[in-house]
N, C-alpha and C positions, 0 to 999 in steps of 0.2 A: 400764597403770594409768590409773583415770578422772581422776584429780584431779591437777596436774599447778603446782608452785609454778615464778612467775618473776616478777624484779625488774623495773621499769619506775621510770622516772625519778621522771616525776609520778602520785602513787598520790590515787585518788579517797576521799572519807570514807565513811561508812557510809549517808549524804544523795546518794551520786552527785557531788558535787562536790570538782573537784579542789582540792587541799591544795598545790602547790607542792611538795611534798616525796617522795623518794624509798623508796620500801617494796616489801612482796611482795604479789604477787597471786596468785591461784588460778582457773585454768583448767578448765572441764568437758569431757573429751573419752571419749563412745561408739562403741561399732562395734554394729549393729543389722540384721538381716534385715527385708528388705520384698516379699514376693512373689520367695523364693526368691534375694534377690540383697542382697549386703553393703553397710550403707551406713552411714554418720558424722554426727553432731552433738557439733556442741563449742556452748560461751560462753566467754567468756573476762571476765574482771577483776573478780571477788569478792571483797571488800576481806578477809573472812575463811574459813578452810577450811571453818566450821561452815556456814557461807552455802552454799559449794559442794559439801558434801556432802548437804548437804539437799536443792539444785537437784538431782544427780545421783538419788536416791531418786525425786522427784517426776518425773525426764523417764525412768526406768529402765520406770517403771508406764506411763509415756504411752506408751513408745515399743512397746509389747507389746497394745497398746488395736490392735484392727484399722482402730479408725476416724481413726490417726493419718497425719497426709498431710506427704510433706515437702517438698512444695509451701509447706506453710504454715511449715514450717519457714526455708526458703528466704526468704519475702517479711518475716516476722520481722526479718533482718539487712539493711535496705534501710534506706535515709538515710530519715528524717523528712521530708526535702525530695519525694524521691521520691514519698513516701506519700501525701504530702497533694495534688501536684500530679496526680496519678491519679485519688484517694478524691473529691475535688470537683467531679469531671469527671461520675463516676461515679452523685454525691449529687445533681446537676446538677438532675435531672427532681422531684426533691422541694423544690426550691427557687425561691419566686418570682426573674423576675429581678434584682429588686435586691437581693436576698437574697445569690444567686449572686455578682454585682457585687461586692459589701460582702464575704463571704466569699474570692475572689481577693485583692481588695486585701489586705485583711490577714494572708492569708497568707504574699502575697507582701513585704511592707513591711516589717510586723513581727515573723513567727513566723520566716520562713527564714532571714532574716540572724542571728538568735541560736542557734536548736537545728534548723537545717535540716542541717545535716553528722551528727548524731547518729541512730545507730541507732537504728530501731525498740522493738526486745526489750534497749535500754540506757535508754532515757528512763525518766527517774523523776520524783514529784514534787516533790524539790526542784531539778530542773532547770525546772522549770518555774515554781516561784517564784522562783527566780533569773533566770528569762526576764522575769518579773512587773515586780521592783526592777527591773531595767533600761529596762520601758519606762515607769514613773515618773520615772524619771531621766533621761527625753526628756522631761518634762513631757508626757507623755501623758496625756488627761483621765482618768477614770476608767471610765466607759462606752466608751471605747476598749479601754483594758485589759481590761477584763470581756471583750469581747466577742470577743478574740484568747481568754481561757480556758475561754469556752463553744464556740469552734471547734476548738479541741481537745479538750474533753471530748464533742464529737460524734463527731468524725472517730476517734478513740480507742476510742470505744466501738462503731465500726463494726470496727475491728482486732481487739476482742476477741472482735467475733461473726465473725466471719472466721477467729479462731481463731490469728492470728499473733500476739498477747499473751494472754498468762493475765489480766492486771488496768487495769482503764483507768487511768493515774498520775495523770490532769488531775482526778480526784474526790477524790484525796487530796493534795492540797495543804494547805500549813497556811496562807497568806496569809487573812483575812479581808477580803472590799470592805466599806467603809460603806455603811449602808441607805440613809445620804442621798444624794442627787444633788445635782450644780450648775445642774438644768435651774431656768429661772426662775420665779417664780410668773407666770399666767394671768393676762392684763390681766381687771380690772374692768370693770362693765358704763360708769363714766364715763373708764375711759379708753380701752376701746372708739368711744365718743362720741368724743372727742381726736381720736382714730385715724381717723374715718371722714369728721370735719372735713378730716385734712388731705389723705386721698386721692381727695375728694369733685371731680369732672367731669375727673381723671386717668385712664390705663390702670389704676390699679388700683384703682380705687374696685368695681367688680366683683367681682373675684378674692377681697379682703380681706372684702369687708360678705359674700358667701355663705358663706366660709370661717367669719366668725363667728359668724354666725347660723345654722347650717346643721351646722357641723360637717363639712364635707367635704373632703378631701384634697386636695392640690395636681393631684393626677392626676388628680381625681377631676371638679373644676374643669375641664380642660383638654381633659378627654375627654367633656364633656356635650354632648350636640346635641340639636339643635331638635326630632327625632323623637320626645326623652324629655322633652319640654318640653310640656306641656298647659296653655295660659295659661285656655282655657276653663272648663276643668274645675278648674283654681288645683292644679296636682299636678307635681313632678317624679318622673323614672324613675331612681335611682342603680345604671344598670346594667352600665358599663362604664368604664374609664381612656385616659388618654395611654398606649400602650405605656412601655417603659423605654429610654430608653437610644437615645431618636431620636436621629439623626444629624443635625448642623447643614447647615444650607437645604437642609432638606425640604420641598415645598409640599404635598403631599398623604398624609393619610392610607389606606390602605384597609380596615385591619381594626383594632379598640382590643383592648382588653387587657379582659379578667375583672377585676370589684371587689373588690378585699382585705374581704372581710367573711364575715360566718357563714353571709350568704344568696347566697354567691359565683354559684351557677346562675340564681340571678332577681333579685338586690340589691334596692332596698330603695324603695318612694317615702313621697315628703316632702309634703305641704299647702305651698305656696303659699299664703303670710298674706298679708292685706289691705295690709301695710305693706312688705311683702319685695315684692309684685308690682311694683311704679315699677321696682324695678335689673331686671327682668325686659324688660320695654318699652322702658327706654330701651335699654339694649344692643339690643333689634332694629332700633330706628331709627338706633343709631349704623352697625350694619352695615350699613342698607338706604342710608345717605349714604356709607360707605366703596362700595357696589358702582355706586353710582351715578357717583360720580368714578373710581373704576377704568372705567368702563366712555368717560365721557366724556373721559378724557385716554389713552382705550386700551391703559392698561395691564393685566395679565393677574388676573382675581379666583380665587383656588384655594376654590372653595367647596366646602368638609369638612362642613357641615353644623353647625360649630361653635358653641358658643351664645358662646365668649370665644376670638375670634382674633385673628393681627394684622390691621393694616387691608386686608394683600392677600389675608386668609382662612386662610393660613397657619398653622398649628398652633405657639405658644408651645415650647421648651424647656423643661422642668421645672428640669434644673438652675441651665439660667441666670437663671429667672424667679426662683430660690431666693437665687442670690447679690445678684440685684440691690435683694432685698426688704431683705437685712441694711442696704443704705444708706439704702435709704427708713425705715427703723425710726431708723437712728442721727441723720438729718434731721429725724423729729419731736421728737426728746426724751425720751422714750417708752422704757423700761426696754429692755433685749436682747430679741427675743424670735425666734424661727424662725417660718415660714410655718405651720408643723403645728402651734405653740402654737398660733396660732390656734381649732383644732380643740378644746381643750384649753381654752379658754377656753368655748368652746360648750357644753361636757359642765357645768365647773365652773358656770357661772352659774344654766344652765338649770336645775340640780339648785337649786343655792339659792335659789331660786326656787320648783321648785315642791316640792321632796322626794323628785320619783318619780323613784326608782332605773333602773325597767326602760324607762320609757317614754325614756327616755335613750339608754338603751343600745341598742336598736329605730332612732332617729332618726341615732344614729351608725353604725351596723349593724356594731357591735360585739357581743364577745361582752361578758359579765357580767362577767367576771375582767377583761378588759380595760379595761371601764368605770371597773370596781373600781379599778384601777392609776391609769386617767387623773383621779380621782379623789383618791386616795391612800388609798383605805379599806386595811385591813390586817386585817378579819375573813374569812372564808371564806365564800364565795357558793353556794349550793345551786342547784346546776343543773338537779339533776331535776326540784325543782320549779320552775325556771324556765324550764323545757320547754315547760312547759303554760300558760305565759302568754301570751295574743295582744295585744299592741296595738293597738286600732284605730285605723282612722282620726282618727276625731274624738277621741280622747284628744292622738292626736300635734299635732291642729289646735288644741287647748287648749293644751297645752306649748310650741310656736312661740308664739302668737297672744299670753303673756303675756310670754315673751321679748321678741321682738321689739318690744314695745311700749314694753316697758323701755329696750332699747340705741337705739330710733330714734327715738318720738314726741316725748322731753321738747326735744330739739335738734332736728327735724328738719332734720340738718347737710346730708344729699344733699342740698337743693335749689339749695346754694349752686357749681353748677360752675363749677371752674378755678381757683379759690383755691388760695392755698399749694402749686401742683403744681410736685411733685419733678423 
């Protein structure tokens, strides 16, 4: 007999989630030919017979398909745990590394300790809301949470092209996230001003003033060198990053990392404004006095070729250059904000400013949609034809040049160094 009734203690609802309470379940068990030799498929705990009769019809027809594999069958009934510690391994080469990184961790932290013991071809979606409520109930932010249900509705949706689940569960959940975020608003262009006061002849009067005028990534910062640096010609090259995930006291770099952007094979250059060029100078004079004392008190200069090092040339941490910005933020007074608002702040001003959408999005070497997002537009952006849009140079040297004149000229706070340093 296919169908096959037995009592179990704790019986799950019609949601997958257990009830506490004791009832009957119903079990799927076939015997099936595969290249002349006998072989079995069960499921088991169907909360109704109607359920499991149905499952049996629908696995009667599969099993009779020559292009059924019980291979897939087999990896089907494998813990969650298993699955994903595999599938991530496997999705690895499609992901940047801190992609990868970000992916791990949550895996591991969040998704396995609640639905890592569950089977595969058992996960439903309200086990997975139920995973949801639970990590709100760690006061987990919300972009956290999201981002454990967008790893499962990848990894998920790689199971069902694989063939070991009929449907991905993680798309059908009923949880709705709010559209709002907690991220903060984007400093203004005067309390940019504020902000460049107070990090003005410190390590990071640098870091922050190209971050905001510029738009460019923490890595992005960290992994410029002087060979994409053209002070003649007033142009940088945004063509490569800090690797991810450098190891502490490292002195030398040898190879940087590809630019997170649209123009990832050649990234992207910038105009050098008449007013942005000073933090370009004086950082090389501050280097040429760091290799100069390194060189007079003999100690060792690691020269990366960096345009923002430490004073022994040494290449910055990202991560920990990120923790220790959160203090210098909470030191000026100065709303919350992360090192990548920064960036965010660049897009937003710049736009209001001058209105151009694309010439924006070109200077961040972002895509449209992306813009779009850091932005907050919520129309749909037409790609095709913004295919065919070039920005030139001297449009970009307009859009800087009105910028920057804005955030630097009315204060010009740089000239004051060593004041209020953090």
């Amino acid at each position: 007999m296919a169908i096959r009734e037995r009592q179990v203690k704790n019986k799950r609802n019609s949601n997958g989630v257990l009830t506490g309470k004791p009832g009957t379940v119903y079990d799927v068990n076939l015997k099936y030919y595969q290249n002349g030799v006998q072989k079995s498929y069960g499921k088991r705990g169907f909360v109704t017979k109607k359920d499991a009769l149905q499952h049996e019809a629908e696995m009667r027809l599969k099993l009779q398909a020559p292009s059924f594999s019980s291979v897939s069958q087999a990896e089907s009934r494998q813990k969650l745990r298993d699955y994903l510690n595999t599938w991530v391994e496997n999705y690895k080469p499609n992901l940047r590394p801190s992609t990868y990184h970000g992916y791990c961790s949550h895996i591991r932290n969040q998704i396995i300790p609640i639905l890592g013991e569950v089977r595969l071809n058992a996960l439903t979606p309200a086990m997975i809301d139920d995973m949801i409520r639970q990590l709100f109930d760690r006061d987990l932010s919300q972009s956290t949470v999201r981002y454990c249900q967008r790893i499962l509705s990848v990894s998920l949706g790689c199971a069902v092209k694989y063939g070991y689940i009929d449907t991905n569960p993680a798309k059908n959940i009923i949880t709705k996230f709010s559209k709002t975020s907690n991220v903060p608003d984007p400093y203004t262009i005067p309390q940019l001003q504020q902000f460049f006061a107070i990090v003005a002849g410190t390590k990071w009067e640098f870091p922050v003033v190209i971050a905001a005028l510029y738009g460019l990534r923490i890595s992005e910062i960290l992994g410029l060198r002087w060979r994409n640096v053209d002070l003649d010609a007033r142009e940088l090259r945004v063509v490569e990053q800090l690797p991810y995930g450098l190891e502490k006291g490292v002195h030398e770099v040898s190879e940087m990392a590809p630019v997170k952007s649209k123009e990832a094979g050649q990234g992207r250059t910038l105009p050098i404004t008449e007013v942005s060029l000073r933090f370009f100078l004086r950082q090389k004079e501050i280097q040429e006095q760091q290799k100069a004392l390194c060189r007079s008190s003999g100690t060792p200069y690691y020269d990366n070729d960096l345009v923002y090092a430490k004073p022994d040339g040494s290449p910055y941490r990202r991560d920990k250059l990120s923790n220790e910005f959160g203090q210098v933020v909470r030191r000026s007074g100065l709303p919350h904000n992360r090192f990548h608002d920064l960036r965010h702040a660049a897009a937003t001003n710049m736009h209001q400013l001058t209105g151009d959408y694309y010439t924006v999005s070109e200077i961040l070497g972002h895509t449209l949609e992306g813009t779009a997002k850091s932005l907050g537009f919520t129309t749909q952006v037409n790609t095709v034809t913004a295919r065919y849009v070039e920005v030139r140079r001297e449009r970009k040297q307009a859009v800087l040049k009105l910028y920057h004149e804005a955030a630097l000229l009315p204060a010009e706070v740089s000239e004051n160094p060593g004041q209020n340093s953090p």
